[in-house]
C-alpha positions as CSV (number, residue, x, y, z in Angstrom):
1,X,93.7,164.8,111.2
2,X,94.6,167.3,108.4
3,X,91.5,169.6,107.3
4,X,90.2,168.0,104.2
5,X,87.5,170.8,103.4
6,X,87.5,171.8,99.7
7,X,89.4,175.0,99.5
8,X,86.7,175.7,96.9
9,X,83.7,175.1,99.1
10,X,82.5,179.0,98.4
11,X,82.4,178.6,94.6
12,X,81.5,175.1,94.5
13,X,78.6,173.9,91.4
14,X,79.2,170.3,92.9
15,X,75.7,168.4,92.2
16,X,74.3,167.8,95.9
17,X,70.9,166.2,95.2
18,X,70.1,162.4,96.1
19,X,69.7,161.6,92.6
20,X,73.0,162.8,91.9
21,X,74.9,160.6,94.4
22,X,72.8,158.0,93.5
23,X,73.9,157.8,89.9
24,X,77.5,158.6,90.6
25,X,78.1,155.7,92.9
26,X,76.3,153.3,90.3
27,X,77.7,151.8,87.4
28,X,81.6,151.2,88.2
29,X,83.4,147.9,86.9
30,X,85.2,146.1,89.8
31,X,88.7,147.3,90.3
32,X,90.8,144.7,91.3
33,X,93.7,145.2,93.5
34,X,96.4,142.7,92.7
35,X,99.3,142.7,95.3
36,X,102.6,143.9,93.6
37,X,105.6,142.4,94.4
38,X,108.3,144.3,96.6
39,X,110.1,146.9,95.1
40,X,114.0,146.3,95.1
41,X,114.4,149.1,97.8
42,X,111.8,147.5,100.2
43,X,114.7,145.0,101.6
44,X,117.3,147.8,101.9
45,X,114.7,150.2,103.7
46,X,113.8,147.8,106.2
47,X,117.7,147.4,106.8
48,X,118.0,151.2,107.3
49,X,115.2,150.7,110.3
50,X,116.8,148.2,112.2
51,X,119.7,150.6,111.9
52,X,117.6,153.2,113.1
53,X,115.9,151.7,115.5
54,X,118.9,150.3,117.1
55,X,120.4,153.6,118.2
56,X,117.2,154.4,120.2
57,X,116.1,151.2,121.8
58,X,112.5,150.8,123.6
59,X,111.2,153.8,121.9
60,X,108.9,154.7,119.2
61,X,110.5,157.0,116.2
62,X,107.9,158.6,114.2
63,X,108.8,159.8,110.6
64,X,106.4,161.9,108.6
65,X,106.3,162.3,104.9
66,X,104.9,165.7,105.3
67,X,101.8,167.1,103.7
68,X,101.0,168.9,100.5
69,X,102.5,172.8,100.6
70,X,100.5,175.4,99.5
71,X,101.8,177.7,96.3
72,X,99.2,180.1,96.3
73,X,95.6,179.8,97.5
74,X,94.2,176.7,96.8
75,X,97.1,175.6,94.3
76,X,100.4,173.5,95.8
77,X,103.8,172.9,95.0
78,X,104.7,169.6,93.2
79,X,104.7,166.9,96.4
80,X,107.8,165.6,97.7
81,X,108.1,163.4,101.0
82,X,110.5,163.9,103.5
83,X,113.9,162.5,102.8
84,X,114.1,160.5,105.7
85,X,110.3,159.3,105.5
86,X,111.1,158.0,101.4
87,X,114.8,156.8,102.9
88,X,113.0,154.7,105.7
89,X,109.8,153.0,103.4
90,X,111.2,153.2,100.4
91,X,108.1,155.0,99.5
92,X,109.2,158.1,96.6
93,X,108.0,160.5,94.0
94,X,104.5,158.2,94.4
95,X,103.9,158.9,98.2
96,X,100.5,159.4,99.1
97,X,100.9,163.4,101.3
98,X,100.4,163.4,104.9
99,X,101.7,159.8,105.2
100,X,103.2,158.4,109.0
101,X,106.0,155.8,109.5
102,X,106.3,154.5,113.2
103,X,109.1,152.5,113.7
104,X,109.1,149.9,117.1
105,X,109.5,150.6,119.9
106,X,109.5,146.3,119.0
107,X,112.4,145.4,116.8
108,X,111.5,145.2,113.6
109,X,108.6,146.4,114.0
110,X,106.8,149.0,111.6
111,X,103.8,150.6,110.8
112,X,102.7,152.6,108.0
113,X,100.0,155.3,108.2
114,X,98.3,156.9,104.9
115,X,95.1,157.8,103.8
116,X,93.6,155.2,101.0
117,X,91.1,155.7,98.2
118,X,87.6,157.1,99.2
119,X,85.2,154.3,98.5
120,X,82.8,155.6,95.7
121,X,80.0,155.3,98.1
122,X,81.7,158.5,99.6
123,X,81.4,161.8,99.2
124,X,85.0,162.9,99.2
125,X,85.6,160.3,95.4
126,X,83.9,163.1,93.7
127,X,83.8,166.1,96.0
128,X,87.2,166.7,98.0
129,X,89.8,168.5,95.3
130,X,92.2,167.1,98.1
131,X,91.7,163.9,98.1
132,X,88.8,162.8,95.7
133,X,89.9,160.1,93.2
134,X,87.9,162.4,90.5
135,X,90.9,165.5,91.1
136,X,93.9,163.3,92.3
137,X,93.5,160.2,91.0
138,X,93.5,156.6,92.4
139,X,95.3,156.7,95.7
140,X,96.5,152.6,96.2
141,X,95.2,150.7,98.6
142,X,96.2,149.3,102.0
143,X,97.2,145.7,101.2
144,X,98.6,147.3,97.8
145,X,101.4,149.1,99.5
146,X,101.6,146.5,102.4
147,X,103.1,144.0,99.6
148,X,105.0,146.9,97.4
149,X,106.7,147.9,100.7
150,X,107.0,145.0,102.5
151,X,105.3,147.0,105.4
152,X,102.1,147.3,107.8
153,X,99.8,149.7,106.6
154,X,96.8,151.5,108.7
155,X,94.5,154.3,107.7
156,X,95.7,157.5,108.5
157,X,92.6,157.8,110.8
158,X,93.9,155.5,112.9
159,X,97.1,157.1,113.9
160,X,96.7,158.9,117.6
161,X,99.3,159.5,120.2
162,X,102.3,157.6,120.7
163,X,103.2,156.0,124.2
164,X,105.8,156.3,125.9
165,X,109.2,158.8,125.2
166,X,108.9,158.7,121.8
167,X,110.9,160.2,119.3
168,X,109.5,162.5,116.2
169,X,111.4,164.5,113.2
170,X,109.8,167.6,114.3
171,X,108.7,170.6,111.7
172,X,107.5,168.3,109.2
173,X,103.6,167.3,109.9
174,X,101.7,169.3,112.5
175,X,99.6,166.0,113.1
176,X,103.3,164.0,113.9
177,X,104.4,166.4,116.0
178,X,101.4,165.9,118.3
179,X,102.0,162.3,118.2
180,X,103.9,162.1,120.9
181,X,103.1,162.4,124.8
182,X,107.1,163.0,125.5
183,X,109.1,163.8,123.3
184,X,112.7,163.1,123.9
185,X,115.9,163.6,121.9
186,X,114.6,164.9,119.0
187,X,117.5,166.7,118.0
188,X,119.4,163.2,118.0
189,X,116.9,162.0,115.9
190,X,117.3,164.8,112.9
191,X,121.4,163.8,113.2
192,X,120.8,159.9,113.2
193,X,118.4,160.2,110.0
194,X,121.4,162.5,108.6
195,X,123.8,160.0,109.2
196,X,122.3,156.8,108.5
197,X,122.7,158.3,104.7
198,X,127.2,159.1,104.9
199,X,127.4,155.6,103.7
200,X,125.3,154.4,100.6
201,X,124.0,151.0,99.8
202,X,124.0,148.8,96.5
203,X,120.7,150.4,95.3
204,X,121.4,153.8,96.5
205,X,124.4,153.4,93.9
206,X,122.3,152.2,91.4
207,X,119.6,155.1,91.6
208,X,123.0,157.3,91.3
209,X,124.7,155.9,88.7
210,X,120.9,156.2,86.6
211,X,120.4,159.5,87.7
212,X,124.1,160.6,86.6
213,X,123.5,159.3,83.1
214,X,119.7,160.7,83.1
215,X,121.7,164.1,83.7
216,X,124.2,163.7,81.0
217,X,121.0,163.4,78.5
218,X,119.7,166.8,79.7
219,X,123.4,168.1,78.7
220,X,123.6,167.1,75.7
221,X,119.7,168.3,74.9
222,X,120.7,171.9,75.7
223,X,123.6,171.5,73.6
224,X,121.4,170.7,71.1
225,X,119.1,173.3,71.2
226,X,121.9,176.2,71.9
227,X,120.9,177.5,68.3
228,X,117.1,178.4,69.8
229,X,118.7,179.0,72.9
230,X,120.9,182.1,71.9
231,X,118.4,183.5,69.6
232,X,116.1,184.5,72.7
233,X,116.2,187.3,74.6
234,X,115.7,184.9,77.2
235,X,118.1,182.4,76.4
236,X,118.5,181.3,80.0
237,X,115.1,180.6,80.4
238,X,115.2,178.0,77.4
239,X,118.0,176.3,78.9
240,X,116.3,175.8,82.2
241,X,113.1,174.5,79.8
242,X,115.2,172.0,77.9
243,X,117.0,170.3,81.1
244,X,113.5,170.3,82.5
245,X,111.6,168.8,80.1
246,X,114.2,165.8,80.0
247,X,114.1,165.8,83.9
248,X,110.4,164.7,83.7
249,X,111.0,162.3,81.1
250,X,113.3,160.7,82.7
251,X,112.5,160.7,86.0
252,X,110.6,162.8,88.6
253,X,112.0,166.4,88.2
254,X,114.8,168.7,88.9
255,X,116.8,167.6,92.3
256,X,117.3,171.2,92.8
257,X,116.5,174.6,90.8
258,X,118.5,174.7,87.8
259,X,121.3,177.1,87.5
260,X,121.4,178.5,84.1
261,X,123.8,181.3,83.8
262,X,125.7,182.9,81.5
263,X,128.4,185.3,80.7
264,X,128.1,187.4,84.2
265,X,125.9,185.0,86.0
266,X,128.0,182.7,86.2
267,X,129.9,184.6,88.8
268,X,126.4,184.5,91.1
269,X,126.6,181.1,92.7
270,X,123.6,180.4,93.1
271,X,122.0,182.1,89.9
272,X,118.5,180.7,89.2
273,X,116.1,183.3,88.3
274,X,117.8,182.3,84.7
275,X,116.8,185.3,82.8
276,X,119.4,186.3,81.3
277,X,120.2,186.0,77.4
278,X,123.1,183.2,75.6
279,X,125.6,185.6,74.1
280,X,128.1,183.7,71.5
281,X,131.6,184.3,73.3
282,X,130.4,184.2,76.8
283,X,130.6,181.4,78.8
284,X,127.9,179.3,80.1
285,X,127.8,177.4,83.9
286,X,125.3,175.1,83.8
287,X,124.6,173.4,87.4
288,X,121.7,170.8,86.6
289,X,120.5,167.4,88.0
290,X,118.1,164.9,87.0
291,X,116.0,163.1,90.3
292,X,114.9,159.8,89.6
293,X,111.5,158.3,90.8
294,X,113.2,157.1,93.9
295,X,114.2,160.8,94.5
296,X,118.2,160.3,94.1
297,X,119.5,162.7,92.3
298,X,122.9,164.0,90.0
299,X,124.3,167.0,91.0
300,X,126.6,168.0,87.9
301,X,128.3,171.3,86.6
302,X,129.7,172.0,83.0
303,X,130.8,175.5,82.1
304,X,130.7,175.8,78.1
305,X,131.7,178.0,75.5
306,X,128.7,179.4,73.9
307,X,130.1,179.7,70.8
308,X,131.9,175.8,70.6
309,X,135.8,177.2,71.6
310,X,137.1,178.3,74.7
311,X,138.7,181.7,74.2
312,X,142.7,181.4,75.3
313,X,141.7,183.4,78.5
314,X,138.5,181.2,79.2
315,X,140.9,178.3,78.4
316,X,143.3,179.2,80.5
317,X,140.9,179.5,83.8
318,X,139.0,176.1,82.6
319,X,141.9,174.7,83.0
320,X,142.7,175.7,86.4
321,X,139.5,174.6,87.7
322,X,139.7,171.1,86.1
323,X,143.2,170.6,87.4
324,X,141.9,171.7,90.9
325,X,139.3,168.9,90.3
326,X,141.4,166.2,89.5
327,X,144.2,166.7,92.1
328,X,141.2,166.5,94.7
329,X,140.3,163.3,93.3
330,X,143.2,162.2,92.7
331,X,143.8,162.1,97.1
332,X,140.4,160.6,97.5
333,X,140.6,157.1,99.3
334,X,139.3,155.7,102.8
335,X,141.0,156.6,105.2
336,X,141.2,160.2,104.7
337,X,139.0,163.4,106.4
338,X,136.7,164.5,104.2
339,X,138.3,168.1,104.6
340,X,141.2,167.1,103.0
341,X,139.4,167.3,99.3
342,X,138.9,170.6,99.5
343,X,142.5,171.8,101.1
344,X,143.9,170.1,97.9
345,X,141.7,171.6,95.5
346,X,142.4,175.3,97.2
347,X,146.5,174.4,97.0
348,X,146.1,174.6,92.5
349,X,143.3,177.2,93.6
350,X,146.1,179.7,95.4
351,X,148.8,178.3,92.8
352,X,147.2,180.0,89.7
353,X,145.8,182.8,91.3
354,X,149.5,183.7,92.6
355,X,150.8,182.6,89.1
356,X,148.7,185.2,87.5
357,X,149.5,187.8,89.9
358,X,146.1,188.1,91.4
359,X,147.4,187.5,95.2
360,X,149.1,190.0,97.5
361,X,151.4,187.5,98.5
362,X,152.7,184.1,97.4
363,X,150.5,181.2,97.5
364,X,152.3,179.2,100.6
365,X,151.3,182.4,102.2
366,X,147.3,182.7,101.2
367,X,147.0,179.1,102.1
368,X,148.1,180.1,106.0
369,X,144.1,179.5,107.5
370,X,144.6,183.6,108.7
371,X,145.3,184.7,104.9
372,X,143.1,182.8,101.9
373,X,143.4,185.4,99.6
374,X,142.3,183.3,97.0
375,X,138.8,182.2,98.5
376,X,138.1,185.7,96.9
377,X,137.7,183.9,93.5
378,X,136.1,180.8,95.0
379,X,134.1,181.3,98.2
380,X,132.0,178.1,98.4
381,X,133.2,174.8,99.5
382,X,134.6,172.4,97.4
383,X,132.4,168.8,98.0
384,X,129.1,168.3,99.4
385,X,127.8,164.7,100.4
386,X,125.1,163.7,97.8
387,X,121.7,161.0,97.4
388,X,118.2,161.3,98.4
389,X,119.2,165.1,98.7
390,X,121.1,167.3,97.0
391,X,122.8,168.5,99.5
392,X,122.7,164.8,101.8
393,X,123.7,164.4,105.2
394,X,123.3,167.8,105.6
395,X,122.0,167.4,110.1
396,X,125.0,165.0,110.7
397,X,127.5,166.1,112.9
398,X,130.9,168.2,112.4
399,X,133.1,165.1,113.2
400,X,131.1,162.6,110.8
401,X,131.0,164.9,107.5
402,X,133.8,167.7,107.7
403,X,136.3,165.9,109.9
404,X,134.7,162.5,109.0
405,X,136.9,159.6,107.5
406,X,135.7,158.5,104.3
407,X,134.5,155.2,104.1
408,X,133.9,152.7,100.7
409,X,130.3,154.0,99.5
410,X,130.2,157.4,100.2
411,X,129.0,159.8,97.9
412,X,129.9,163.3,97.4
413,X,131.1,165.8,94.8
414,X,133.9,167.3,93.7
415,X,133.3,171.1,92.2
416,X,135.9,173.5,92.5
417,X,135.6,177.1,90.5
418,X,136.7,180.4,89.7
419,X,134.8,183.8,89.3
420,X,135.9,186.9,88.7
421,X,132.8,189.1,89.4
422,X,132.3,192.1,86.3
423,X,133.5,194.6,89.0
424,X,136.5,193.1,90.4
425,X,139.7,195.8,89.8
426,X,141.8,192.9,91.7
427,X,142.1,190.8,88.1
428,X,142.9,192.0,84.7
429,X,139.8,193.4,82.8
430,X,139.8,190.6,80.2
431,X,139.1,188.0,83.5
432,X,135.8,189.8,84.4
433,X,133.0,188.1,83.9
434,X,134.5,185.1,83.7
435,X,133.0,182.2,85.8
436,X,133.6,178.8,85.5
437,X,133.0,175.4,87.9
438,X,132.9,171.9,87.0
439,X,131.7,169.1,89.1
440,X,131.4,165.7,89.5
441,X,129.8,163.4,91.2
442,X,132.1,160.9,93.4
443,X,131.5,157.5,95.0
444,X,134.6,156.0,97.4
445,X,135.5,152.7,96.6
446,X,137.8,150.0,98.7
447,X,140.5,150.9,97.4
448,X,140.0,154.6,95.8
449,X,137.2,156.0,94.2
450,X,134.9,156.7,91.1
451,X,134.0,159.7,89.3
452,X,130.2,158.7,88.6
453,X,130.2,161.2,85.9
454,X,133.1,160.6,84.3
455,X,131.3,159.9,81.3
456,X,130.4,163.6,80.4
457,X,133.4,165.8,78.9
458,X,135.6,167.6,81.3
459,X,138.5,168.7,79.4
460,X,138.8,171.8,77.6
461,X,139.1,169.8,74.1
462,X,136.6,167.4,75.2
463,X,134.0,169.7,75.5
464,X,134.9,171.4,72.5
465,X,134.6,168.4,70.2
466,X,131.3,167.6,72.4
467,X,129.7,170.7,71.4
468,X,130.9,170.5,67.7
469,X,128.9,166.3,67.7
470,X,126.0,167.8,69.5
471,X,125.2,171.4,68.5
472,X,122.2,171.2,65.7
């Protein structure tokens, strides 16, 4: 078991006498604990186990949520559960830390492990920062999350070792990882998890879709507030604030540190120290993404003009990117390799940066897998698969993702970009500085596919008459 010892044991002014504990267990109304009804997801996570389950028969998987992380001292980060625990149970931003699924080795079988509410004849309801109901709040019962999951629940205290060759996502709980007495194929394990998620279901569509419009919300909030924005110093800062704040309204958080940057920093990729100020003129890449409750997340990019219009040489590379973008979605069907989004994006990629004289040789030529002179201007990759995490399916193997055919419910973006870093004596000066992405977020369909976030401008024009509707 985890070390539940108050952190603040040394500095304590707890009350320790009899006649405290006397009057603090005294005097409570009854609490009643009416059963829930399943949540939606409970029927779909139980489908994922059998899945799981199946590809390592007569053996025990054991998936931890994780425990709580420490920030600093006695202080911890926001909680999130594993990925694969919250995909598995069903079980999201509300996860009591330090929970346990075991999965079989029966089929169909399940149990979940957690740590319930101290009884207020206990200590720990007024005294343990960690767990007490006093600091943290109500945890749920057993037979509470037994009916909201559709699960078997046990108190944490009575998970122990695993029999048999059983299987654990290692580096997550200490306490898991000494579950089992042989561990076997645990490596396997990391890339079935991974690959149970390529192909979404109904509600993991669902969760998208809301998290895609949750997104566009936060958008159009910065927007609003660009006025604010560029008169800080810190400008960046405020835009990292506003998307945020609407994150938490409407859902659980951020799916991933927002990337705020503008004029120059938007030639850093991954740019989220975000303390940088809003000049009118520059551009601004914003890469942001609501998470739901049921931890799905967006994952969307709009590069804007600070001051409402593009610029003709800001145009001009918008322009580029977007029809890089839309000739990679325009391929995208089942049937073809996942790769093959990208290699059409890079073709408009090498086309403009060899129409604007940026290449040492033609574009034919930089597209040659020995040459890629233009991956210069646009090192990253062009899609990422997308869901529970930002970044999904990130353990699966080479030939499932990269070389992987796509199949009707995937989910993945499309981002393509250019940047032409303040230093780069390969482009014309008035191209420094200059970085722009946009991306979307993809779902394959029978016969094609969907741009989930469709709905928020993409065009040059479009996002100029957005700003102009928005902008206080």
């Amino acid at each position: 078991m985890a070390d539940t010892t108050p952190a603040t044991a040394n500095r304590s002014t707890t009350p320790t006498s009899d006649a405290f504990r006397d009057f603090i267990f005294s005097g409570w109304a009854e609490r009643p604990d009416v059963a829930p009804s399943p949540r939606a997801q409970a029927a779909y996570a139980a489908a994922r186990r059998l899945r799981l389950a199946a590809q390592f028969p007569d053996r025990a998987i054991v998936i931890p949520a994780g425990p709580a992380k420490e920030r600093s001292n006695d202080t911890d980060y926001p909680y999130r559960a594993h990925s694969a625990f919250s995909h598995l149970t069903g079980w999201a931003s509300d996860t009591v830390p330090g929970s346990v699924l075991v999965i079989g080795p029966a089929e169909g079988a399940a149990t979940l492990y957690f740590t319930p509410s101290a009884g207020r004849d206990s200590d720990e309801f007024y005294a343990n920062a960690a767990v007490g109901e006093f600091w943290t709040g109500p945890r749920p019962s057993l037979a509470h999350v037994a009916a909201e999951l559709a699960l078997e629940t046990r108190p944490l205290s009575e998970f122990g070792a695993v029999e048999g060759a059983a299987l654990v996502l290692r580096g997550v709980d200490p306490l898991a990882d000494e579950a089992a007495e042989a561990s076997v194929g645990d490596a396997e394990l990391r890339r079935a998890v991974s690959e149970l998620r390529l192909v979404k279901d109904e509600f993991e569509l669902a969760e998208l879709r809301a998290a895609v419009a949750a997104t566009k919300l936060g958008f159009d909030d910065v927007i609003a507030d660009l006025p604010q924005i560029v008169a800080h110093e810190r400008g960046e800062r405020l835009i990292e604030g506003t998307f945020n704040r609407r994150a938490r309204a409407e859902g659980n958080a951020v799916g991933y540190d927002t990337i705020a940057a503008s004029g120059p920093h938007a030639c850093i990729l991954h740019w989220t120290r975000n303390d940088g100020p809003v000049v009118p003129g520059d551009l601004l890449l914003l890469d942001a993404g609501v998470e739901l409750d049921s931890l799905y997340t967006a994952d969307i990019t709009r590069t804007l003009p600070v001051s409402g219009t593009f610029t003709p040489v800001q145009r001009r590379i918008y322009e580029a990117v977007r029809e890089a973008a839309d000739a990679a979605f325009a391929i995208v069907r089942p049937g073809i390799r996942f790769r093959e989004v990208h290699a059409e994006a890079m073709k408009v990629i090498a086309a403009r940066t060899a129409e604007w004289g940026l290449l040492p040789v033609s574009a034919e030529d930089s597209l040659e897998p020995d040459a890629q002179y233009h991956r210069r201007y646009m090192v990253h990759g062009t899609s990422h698969h997308l869901g529970i995490d930002v970044h999904d399916c990130a353990q699966a193997r080479r030939e499932l993702y990269l070389d992987g055919v796509l199949e009707p419910g995937m989910v993945f973006t499309i981002e393509p970009g250019l940047y032409f870093q303040p230093d780069d004596l390969t482009v014309p000066e008035e191209y420094r500085g200059i970085g722009v992405r946009i991306e979307d977020d993809i779902v394959v369909t029978a016969d094609g596919a969907e741009n989930l976030s469709a709905g928020i401008p993409r065009t040059a024009d479009e996002v100029e008459e957005w700003m102009a509707a928005t902008t206080r």
